[in-house]
Chimera marker file (.cmm) of the C-alpha trace (Angstrom):
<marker_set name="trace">
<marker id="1" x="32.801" y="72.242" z="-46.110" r="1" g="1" b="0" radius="0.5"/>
<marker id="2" x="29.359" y="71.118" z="-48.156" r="1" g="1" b="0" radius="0.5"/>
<marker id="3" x="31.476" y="68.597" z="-50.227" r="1" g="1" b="0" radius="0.5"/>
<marker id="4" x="29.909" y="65.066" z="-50.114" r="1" g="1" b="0" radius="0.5"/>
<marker id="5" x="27.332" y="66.200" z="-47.063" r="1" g="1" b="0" radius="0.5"/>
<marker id="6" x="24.346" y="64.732" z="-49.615" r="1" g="1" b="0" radius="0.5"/>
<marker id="7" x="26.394" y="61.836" z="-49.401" r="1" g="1" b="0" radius="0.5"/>
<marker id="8" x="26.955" y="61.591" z="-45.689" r="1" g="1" b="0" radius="0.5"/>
<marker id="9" x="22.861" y="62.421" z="-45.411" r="1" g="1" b="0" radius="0.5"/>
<marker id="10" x="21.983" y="59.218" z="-47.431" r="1" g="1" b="0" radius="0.5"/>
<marker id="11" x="24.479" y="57.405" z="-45.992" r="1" g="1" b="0" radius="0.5"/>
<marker id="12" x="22.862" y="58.315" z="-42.352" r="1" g="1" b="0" radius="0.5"/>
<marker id="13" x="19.789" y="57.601" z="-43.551" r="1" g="1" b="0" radius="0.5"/>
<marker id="14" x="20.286" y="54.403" z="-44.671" r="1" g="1" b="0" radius="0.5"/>
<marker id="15" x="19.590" y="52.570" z="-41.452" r="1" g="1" b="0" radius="0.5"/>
<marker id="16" x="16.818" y="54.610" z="-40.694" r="1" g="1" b="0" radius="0.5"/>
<marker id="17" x="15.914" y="52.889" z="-37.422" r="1" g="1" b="0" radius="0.5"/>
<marker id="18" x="18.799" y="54.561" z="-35.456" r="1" g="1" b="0" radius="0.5"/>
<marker id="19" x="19.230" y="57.696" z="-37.949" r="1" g="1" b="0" radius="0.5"/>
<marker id="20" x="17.995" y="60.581" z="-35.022" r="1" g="1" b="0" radius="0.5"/>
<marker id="21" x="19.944" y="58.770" z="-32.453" r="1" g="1" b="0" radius="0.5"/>
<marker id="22" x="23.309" y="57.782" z="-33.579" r="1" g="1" b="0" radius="0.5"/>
<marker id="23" x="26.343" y="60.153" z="-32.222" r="1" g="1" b="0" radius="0.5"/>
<marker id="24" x="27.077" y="60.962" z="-35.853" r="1" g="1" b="0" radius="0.5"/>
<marker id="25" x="23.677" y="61.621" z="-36.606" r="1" g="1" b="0" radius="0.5"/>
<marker id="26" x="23.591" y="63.748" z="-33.704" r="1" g="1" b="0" radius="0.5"/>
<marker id="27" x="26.451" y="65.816" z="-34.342" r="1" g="1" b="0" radius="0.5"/>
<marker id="28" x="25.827" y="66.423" z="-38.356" r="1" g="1" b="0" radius="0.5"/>
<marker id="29" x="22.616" y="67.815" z="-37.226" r="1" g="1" b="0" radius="0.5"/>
<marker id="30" x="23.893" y="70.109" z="-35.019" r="1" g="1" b="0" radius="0.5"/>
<marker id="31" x="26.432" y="71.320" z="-37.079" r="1" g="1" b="0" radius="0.5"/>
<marker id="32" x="24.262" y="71.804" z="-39.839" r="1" g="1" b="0" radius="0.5"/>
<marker id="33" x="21.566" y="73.809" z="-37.492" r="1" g="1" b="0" radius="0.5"/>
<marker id="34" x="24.502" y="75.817" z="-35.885" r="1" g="1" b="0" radius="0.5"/>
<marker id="35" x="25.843" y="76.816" z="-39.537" r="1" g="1" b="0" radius="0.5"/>
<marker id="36" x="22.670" y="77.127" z="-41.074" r="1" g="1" b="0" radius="0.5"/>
<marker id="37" x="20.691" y="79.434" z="-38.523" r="1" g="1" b="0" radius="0.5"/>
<marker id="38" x="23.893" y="81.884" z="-38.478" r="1" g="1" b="0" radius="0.5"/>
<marker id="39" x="23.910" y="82.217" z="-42.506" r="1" g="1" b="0" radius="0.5"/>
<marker id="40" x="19.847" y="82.441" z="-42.448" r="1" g="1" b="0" radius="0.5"/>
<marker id="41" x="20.068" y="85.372" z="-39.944" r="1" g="1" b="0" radius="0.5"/>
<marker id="42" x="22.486" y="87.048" z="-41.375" r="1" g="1" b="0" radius="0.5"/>
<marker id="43" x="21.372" y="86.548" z="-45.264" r="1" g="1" b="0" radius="0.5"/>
<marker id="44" x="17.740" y="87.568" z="-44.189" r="1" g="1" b="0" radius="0.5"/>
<marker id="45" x="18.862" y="90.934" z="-42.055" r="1" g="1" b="0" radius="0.5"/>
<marker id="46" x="20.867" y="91.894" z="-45.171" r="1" g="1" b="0" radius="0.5"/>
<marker id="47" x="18.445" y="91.360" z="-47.864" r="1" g="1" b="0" radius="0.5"/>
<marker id="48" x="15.736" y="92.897" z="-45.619" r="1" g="1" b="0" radius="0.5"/>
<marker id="49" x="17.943" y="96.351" z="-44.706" r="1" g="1" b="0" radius="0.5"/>
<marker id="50" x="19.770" y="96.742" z="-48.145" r="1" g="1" b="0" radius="0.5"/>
<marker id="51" x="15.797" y="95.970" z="-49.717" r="1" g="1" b="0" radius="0.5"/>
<marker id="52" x="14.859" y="98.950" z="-47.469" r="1" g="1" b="0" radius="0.5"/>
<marker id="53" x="18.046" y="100.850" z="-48.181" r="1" g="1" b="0" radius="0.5"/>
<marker id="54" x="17.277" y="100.815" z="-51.868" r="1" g="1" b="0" radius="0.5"/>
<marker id="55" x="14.236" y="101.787" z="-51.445" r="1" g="1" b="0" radius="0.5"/>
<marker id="56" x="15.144" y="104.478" z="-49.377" r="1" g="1" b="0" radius="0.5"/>
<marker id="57" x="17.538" y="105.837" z="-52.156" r="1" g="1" b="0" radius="0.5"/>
<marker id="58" x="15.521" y="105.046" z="-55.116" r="1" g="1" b="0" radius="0.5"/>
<marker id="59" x="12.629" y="107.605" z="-53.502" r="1" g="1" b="0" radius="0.5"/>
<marker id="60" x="15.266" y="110.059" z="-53.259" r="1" g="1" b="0" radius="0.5"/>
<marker id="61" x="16.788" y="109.908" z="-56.420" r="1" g="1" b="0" radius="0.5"/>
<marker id="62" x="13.391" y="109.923" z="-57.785" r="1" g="1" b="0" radius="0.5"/>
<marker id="63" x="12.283" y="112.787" z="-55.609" r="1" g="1" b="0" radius="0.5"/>
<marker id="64" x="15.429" y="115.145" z="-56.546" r="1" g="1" b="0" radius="0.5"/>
<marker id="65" x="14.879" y="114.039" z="-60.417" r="1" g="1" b="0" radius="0.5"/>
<marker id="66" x="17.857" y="112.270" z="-60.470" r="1" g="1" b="0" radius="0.5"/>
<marker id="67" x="19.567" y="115.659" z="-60.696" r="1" g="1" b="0" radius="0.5"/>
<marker id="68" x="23.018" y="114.795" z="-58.944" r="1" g="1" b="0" radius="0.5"/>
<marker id="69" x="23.421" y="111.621" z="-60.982" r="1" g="1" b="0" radius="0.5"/>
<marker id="70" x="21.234" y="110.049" z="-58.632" r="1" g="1" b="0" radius="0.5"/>
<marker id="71" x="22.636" y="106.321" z="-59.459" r="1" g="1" b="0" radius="0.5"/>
<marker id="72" x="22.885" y="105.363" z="-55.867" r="1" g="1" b="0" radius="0.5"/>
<marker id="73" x="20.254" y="103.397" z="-54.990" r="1" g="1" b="0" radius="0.5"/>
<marker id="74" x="21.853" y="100.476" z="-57.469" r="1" g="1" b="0" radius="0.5"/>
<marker id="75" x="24.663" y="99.497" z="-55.290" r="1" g="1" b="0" radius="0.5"/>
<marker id="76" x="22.716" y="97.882" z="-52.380" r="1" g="1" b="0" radius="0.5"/>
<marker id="77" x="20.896" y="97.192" z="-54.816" r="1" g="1" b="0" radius="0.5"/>
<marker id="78" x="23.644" y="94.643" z="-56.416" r="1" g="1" b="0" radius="0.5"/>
<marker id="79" x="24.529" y="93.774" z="-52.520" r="1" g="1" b="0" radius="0.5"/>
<marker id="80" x="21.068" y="91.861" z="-51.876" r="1" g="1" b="0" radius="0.5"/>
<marker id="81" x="22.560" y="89.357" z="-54.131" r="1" g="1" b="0" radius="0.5"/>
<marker id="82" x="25.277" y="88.001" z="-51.508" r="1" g="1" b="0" radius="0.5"/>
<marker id="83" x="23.226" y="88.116" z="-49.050" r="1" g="1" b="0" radius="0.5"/>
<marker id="84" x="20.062" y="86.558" z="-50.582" r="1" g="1" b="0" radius="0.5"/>
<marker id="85" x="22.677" y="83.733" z="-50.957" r="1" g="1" b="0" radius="0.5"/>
<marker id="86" x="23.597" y="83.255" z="-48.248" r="1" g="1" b="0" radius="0.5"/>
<marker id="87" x="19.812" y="83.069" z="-46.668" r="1" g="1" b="0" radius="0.5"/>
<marker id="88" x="19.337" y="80.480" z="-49.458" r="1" g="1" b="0" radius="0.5"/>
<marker id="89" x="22.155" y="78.312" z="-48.076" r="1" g="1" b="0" radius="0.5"/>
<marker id="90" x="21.303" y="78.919" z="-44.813" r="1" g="1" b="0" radius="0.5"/>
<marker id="91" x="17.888" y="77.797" z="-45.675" r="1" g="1" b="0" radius="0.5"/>
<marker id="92" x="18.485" y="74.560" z="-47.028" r="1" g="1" b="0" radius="0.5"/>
<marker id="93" x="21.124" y="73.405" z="-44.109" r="1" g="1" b="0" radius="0.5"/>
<marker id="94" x="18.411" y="73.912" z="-41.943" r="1" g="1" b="0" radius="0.5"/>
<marker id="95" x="16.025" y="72.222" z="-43.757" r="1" g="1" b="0" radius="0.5"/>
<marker id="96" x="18.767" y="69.033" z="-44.498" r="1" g="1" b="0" radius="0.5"/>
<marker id="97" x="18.990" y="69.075" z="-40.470" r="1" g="1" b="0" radius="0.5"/>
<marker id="98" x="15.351" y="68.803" z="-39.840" r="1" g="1" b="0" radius="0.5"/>
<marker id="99" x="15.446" y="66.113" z="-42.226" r="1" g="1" b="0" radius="0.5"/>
<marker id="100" x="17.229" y="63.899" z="-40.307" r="1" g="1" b="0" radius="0.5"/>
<marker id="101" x="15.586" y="64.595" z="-37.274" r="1" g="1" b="0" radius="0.5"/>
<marker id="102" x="11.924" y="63.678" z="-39.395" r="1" g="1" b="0" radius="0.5"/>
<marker id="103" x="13.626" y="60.381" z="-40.701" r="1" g="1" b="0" radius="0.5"/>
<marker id="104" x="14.482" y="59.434" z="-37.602" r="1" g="1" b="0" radius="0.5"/>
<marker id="105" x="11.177" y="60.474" z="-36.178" r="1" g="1" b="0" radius="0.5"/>
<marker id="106" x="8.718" y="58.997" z="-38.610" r="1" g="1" b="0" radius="0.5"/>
<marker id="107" x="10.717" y="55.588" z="-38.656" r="1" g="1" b="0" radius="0.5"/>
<marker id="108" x="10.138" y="54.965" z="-34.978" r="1" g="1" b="0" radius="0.5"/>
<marker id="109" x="6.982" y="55.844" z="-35.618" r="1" g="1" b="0" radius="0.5"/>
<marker id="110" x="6.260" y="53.303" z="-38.333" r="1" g="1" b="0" radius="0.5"/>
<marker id="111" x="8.025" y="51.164" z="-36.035" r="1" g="1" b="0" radius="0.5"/>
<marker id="112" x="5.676" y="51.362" z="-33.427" r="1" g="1" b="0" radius="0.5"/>
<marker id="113" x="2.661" y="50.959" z="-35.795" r="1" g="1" b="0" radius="0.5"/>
<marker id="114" x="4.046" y="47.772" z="-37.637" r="1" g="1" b="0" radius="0.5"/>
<marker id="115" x="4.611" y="45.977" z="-34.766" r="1" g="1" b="0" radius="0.5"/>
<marker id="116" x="1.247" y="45.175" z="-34.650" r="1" g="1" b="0" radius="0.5"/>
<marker id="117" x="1.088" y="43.455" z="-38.443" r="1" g="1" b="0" radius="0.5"/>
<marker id="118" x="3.112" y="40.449" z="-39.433" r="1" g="1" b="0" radius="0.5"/>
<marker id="119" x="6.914" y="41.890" z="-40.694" r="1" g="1" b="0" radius="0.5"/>
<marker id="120" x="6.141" y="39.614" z="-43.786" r="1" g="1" b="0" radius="0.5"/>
<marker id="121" x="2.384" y="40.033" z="-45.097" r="1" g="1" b="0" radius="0.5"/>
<marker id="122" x="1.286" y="42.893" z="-43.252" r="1" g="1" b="0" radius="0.5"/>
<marker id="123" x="-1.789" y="41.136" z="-41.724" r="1" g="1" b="0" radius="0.5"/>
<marker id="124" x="-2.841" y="42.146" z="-38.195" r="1" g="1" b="0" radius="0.5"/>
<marker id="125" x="-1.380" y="39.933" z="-35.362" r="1" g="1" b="0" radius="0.5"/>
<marker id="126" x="-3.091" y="39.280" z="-31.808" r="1" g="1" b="0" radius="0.5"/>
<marker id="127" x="-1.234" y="39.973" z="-28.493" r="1" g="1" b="0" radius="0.5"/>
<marker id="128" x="0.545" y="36.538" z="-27.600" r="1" g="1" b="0" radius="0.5"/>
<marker id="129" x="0.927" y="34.851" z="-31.084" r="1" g="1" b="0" radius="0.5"/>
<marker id="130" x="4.010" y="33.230" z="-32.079" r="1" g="1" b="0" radius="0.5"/>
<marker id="131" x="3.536" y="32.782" z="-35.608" r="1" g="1" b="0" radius="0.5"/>
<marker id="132" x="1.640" y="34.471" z="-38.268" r="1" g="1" b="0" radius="0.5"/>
<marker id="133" x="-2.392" y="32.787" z="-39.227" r="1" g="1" b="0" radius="0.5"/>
<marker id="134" x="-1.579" y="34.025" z="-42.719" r="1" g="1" b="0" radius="0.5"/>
<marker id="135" x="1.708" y="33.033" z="-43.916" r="1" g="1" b="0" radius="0.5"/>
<marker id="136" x="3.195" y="31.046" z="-41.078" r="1" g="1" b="0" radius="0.5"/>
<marker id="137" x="6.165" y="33.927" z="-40.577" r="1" g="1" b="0" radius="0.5"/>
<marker id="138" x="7.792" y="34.167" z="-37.166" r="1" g="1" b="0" radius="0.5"/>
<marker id="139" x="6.628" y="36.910" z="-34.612" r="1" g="1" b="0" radius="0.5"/>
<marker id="140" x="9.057" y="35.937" z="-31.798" r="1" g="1" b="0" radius="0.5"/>
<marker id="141" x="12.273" y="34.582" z="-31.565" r="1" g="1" b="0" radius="0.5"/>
<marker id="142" x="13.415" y="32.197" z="-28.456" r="1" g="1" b="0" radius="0.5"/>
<marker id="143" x="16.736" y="32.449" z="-26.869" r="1" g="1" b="0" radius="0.5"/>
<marker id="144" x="18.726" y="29.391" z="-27.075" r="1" g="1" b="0" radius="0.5"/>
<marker id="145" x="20.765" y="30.413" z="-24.041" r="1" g="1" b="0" radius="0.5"/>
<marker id="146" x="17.853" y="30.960" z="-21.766" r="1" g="1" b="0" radius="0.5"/>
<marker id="147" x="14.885" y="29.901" z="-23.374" r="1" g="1" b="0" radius="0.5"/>
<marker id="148" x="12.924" y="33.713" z="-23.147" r="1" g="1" b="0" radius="0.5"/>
<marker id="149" x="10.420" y="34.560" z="-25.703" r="1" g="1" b="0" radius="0.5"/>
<marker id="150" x="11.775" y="37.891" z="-27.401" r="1" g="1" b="0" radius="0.5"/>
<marker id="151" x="10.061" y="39.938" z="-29.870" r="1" g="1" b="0" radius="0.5"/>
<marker id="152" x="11.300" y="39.519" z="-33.974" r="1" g="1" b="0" radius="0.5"/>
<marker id="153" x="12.521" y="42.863" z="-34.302" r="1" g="1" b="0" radius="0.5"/>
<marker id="154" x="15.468" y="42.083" z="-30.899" r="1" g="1" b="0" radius="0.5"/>
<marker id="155" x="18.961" y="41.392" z="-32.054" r="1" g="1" b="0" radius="0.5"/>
<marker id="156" x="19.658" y="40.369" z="-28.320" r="1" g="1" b="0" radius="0.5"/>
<marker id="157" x="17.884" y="38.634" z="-25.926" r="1" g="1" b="0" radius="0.5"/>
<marker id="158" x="15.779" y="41.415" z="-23.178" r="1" g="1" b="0" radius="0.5"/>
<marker id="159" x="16.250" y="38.457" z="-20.638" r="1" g="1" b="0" radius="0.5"/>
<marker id="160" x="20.481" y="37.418" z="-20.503" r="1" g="1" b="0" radius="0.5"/>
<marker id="161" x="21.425" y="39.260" z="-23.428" r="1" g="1" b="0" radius="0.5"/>
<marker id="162" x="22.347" y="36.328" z="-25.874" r="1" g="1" b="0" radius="0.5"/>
<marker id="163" x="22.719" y="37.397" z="-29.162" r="1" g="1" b="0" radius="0.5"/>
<marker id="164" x="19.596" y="36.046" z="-31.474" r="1" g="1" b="0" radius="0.5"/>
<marker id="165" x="19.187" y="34.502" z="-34.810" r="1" g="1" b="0" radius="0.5"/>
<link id1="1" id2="2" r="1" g="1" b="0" radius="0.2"/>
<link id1="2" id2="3" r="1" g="1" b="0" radius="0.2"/>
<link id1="3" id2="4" r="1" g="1" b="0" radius="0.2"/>
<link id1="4" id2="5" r="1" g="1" b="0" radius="0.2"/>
<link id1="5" id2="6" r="1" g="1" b="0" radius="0.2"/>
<link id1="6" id2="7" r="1" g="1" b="0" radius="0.2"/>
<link id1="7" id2="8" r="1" g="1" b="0" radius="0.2"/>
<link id1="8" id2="9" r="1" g="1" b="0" radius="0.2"/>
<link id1="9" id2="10" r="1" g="1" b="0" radius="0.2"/>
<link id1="10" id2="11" r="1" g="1" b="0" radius="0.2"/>
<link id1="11" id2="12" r="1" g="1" b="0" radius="0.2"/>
<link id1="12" id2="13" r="1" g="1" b="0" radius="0.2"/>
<link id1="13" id2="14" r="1" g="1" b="0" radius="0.2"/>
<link id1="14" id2="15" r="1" g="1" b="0" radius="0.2"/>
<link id1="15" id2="16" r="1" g="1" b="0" radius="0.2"/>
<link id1="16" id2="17" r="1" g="1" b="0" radius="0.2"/>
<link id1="17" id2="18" r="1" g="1" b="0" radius="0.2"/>
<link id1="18" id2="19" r="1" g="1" b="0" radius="0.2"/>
<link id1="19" id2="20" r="1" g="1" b="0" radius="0.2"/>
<link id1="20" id2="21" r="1" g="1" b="0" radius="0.2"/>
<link id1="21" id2="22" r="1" g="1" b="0" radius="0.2"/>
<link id1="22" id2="23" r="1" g="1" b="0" radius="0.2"/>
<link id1="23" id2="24" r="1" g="1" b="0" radius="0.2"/>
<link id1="24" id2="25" r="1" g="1" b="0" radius="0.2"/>
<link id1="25" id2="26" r="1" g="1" b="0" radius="0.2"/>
<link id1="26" id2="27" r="1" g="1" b="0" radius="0.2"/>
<link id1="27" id2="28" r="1" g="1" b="0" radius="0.2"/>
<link id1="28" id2="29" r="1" g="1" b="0" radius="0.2"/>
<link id1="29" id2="30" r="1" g="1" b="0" radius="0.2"/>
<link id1="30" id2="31" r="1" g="1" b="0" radius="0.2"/>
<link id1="31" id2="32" r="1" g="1" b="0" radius="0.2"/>
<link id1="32" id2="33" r="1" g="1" b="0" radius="0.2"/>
<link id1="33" id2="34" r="1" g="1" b="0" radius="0.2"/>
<link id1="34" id2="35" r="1" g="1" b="0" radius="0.2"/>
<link id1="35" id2="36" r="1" g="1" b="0" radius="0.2"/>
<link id1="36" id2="37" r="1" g="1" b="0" radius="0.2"/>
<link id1="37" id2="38" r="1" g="1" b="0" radius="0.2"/>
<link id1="38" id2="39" r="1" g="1" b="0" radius="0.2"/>
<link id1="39" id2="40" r="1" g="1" b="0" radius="0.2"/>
<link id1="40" id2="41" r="1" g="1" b="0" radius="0.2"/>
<link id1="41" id2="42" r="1" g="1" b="0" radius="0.2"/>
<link id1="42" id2="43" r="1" g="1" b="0" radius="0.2"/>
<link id1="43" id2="44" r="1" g="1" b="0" radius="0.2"/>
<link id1="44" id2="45" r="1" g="1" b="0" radius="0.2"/>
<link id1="45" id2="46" r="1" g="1" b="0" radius="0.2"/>
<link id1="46" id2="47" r="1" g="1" b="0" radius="0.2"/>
<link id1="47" id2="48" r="1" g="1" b="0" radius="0.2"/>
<link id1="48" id2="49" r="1" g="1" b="0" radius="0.2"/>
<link id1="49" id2="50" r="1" g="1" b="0" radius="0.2"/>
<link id1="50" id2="51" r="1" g="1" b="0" radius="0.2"/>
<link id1="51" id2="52" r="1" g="1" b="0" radius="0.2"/>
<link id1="52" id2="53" r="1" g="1" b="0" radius="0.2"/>
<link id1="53" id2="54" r="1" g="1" b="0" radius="0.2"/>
<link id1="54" id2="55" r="1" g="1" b="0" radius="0.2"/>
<link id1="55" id2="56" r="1" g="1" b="0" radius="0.2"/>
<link id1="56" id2="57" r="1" g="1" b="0" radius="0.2"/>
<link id1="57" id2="58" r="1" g="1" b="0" radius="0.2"/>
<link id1="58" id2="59" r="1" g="1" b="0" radius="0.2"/>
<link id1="59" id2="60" r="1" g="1" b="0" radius="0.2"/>
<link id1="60" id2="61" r="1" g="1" b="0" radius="0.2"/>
<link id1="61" id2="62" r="1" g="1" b="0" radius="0.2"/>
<link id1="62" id2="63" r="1" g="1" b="0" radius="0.2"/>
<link id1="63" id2="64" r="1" g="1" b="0" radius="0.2"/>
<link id1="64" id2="65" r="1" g="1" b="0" radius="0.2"/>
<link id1="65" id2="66" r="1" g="1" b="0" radius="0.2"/>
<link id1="66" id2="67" r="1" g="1" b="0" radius="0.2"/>
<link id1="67" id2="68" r="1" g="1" b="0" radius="0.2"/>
<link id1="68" id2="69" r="1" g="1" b="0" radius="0.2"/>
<link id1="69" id2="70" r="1" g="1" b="0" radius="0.2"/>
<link id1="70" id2="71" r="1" g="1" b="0" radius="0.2"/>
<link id1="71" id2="72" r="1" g="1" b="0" radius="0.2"/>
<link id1="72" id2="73" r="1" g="1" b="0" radius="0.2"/>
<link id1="73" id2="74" r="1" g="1" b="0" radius="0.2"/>
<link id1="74" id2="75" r="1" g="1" b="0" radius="0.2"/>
<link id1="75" id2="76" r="1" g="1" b="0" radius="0.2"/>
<link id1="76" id2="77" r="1" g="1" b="0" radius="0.2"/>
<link id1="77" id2="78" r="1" g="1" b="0" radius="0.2"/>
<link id1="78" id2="79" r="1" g="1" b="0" radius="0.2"/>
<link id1="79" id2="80" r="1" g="1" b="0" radius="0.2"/>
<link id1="80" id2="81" r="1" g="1" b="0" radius="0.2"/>
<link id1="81" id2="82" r="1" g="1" b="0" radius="0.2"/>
<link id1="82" id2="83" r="1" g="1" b="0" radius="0.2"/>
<link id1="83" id2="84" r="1" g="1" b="0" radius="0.2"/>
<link id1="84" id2="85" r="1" g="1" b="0" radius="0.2"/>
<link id1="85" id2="86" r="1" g="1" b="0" radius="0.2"/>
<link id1="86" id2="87" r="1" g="1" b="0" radius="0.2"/>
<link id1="87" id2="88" r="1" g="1" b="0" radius="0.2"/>
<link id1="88" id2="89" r="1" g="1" b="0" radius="0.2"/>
<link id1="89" id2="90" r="1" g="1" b="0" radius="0.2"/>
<link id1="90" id2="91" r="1" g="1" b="0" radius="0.2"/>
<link id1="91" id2="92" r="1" g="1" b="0" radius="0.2"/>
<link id1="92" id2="93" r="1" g="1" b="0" radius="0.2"/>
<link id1="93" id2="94" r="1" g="1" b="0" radius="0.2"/>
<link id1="94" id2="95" r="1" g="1" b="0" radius="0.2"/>
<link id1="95" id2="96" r="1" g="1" b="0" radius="0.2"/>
<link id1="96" id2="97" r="1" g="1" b="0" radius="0.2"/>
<link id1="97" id2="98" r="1" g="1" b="0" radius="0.2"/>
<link id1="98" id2="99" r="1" g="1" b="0" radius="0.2"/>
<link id1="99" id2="100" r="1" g="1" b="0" radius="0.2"/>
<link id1="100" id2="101" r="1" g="1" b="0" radius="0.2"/>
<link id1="101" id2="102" r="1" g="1" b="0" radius="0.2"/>
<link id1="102" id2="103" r="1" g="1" b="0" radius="0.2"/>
<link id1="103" id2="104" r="1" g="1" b="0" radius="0.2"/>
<link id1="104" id2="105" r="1" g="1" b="0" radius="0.2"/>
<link id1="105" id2="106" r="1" g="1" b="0" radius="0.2"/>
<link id1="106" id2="107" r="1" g="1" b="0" radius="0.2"/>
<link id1="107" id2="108" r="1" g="1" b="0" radius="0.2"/>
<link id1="108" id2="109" r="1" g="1" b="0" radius="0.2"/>
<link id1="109" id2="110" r="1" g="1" b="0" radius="0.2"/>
<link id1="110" id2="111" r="1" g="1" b="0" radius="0.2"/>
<link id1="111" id2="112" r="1" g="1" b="0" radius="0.2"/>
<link id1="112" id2="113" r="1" g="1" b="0" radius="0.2"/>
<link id1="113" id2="114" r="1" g="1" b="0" radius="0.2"/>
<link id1="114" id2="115" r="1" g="1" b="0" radius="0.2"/>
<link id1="115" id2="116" r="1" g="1" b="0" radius="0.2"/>
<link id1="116" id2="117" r="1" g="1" b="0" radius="0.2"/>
<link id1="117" id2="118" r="1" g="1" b="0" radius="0.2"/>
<link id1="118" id2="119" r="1" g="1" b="0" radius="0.2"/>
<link id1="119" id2="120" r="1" g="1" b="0" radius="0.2"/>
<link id1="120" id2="121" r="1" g="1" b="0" radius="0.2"/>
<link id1="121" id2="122" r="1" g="1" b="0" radius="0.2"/>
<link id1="122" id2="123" r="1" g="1" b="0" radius="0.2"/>
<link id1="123" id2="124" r="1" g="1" b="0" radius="0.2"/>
<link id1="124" id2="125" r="1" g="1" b="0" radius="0.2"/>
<link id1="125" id2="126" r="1" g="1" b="0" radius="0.2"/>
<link id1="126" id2="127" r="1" g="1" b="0" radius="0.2"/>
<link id1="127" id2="128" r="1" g="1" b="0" radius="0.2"/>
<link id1="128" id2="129" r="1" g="1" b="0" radius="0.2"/>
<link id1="129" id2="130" r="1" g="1" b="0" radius="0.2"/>
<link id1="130" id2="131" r="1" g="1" b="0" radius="0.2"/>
<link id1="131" id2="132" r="1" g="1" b="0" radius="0.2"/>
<link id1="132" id2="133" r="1" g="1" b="0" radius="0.2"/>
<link id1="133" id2="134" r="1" g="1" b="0" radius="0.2"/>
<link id1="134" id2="135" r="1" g="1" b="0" radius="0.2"/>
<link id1="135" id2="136" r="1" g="1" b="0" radius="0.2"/>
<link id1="136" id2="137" r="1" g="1" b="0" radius="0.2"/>
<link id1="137" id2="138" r="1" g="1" b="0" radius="0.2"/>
<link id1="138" id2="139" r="1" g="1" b="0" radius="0.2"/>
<link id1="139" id2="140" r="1" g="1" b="0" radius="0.2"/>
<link id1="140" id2="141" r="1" g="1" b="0" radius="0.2"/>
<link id1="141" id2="142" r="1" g="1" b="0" radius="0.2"/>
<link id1="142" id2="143" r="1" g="1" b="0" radius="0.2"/>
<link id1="143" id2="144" r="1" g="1" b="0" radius="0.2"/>
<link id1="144" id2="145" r="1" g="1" b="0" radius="0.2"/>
<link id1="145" id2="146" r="1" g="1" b="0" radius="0.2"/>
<link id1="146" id2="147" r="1" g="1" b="0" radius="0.2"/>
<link id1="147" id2="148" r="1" g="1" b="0" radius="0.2"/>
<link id1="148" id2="149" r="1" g="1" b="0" radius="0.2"/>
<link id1="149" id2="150" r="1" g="1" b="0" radius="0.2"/>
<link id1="150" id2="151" r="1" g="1" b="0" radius="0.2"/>
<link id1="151" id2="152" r="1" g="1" b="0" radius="0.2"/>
<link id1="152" id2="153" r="1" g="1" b="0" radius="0.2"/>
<link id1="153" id2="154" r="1" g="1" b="0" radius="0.2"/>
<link id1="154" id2="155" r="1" g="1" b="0" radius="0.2"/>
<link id1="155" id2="156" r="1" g="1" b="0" radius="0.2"/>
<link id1="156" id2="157" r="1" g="1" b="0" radius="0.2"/>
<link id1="157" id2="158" r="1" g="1" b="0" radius="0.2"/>
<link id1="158" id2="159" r="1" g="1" b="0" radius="0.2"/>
<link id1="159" id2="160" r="1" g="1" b="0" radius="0.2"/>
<link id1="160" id2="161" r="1" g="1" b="0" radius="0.2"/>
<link id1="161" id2="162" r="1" g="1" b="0" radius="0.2"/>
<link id1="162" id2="163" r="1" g="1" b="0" radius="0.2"/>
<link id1="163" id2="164" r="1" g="1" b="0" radius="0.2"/>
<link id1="164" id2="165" r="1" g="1" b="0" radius="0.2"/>
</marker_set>
């Protein structure tokens, strides 16, 4: 079931700029929250009541003087270790999910910021320029089909939907 997910994650995350909104994306996430939250419930509940059960037994054992071979208390003892497991895997699904969603997140983010600094040098461009006063790069692209002025980052045109160079 986990076999080559780290793979599938970096694969995903490759094109950043659709990685929250792709179907696959989409549904790898969910999984992983779905499976995740269920072992992270679970594992915590039974680390937290066999802790408690332990304890519980230890104090008794303790109290009697360990009198009636009063070895109980290590057997839930021994069973936190499944369950602490678990939570552990459980634990990191989640946080593999929410890593996709941040990706996705923080690259339309830095999408939005860029577009105000030439793709190429970085240096801030003014509303309405076509080319960059530093290095001369491109900051729109025209449509041969219909002439519209589109902005660099459009594979098709926003005006008759020509595909651009």
């Amino acid at each position: 079931m986990f076999k080559g997910l780290r793979d599938e994650i970096i694969a995903l995350n490759s094109d950043v700029n659709n990685v929250a909104n792709s179907e696959k994306a989409k549904k790898l996430r969910k999984k992983l929250l779905k499976i995740g939250l269920i072992l992270a419930i679970i594992g915590y509940i039974g680390t937290i009541g066999l802790f408690i059960c332990t304890a519980v037994l230890m104090f008794n054992d303790v109290s009697a003087g360990f009198n009636g071979g009063g070895m109980g208390f290590l057997i839930p003892f021994f069973l936190i270790i499944p369950f602490a497991i678990m939570a552990a895997i459980g634990t990191m699904l989640i946080k593999l999910a929410l890593s996709i969603i941040i990706v996705g997140y923080t690259s339309d983010l830095a999408d939005s910021t860029v577009g105000n600094n030439c793709p190429n040098c970085g240096d801030r461009i003014s509303e309405g320029e076509l080319f960059c006063n530093k290095c001369g790069t491109p900051l729109k692209k025209v449509c041969p089909k219909c002439q519209h002025t589109n902005d660099i980052k459009n594979a098709f045109c926003e005006k008759c939907g020509e595909k651009l160079n």
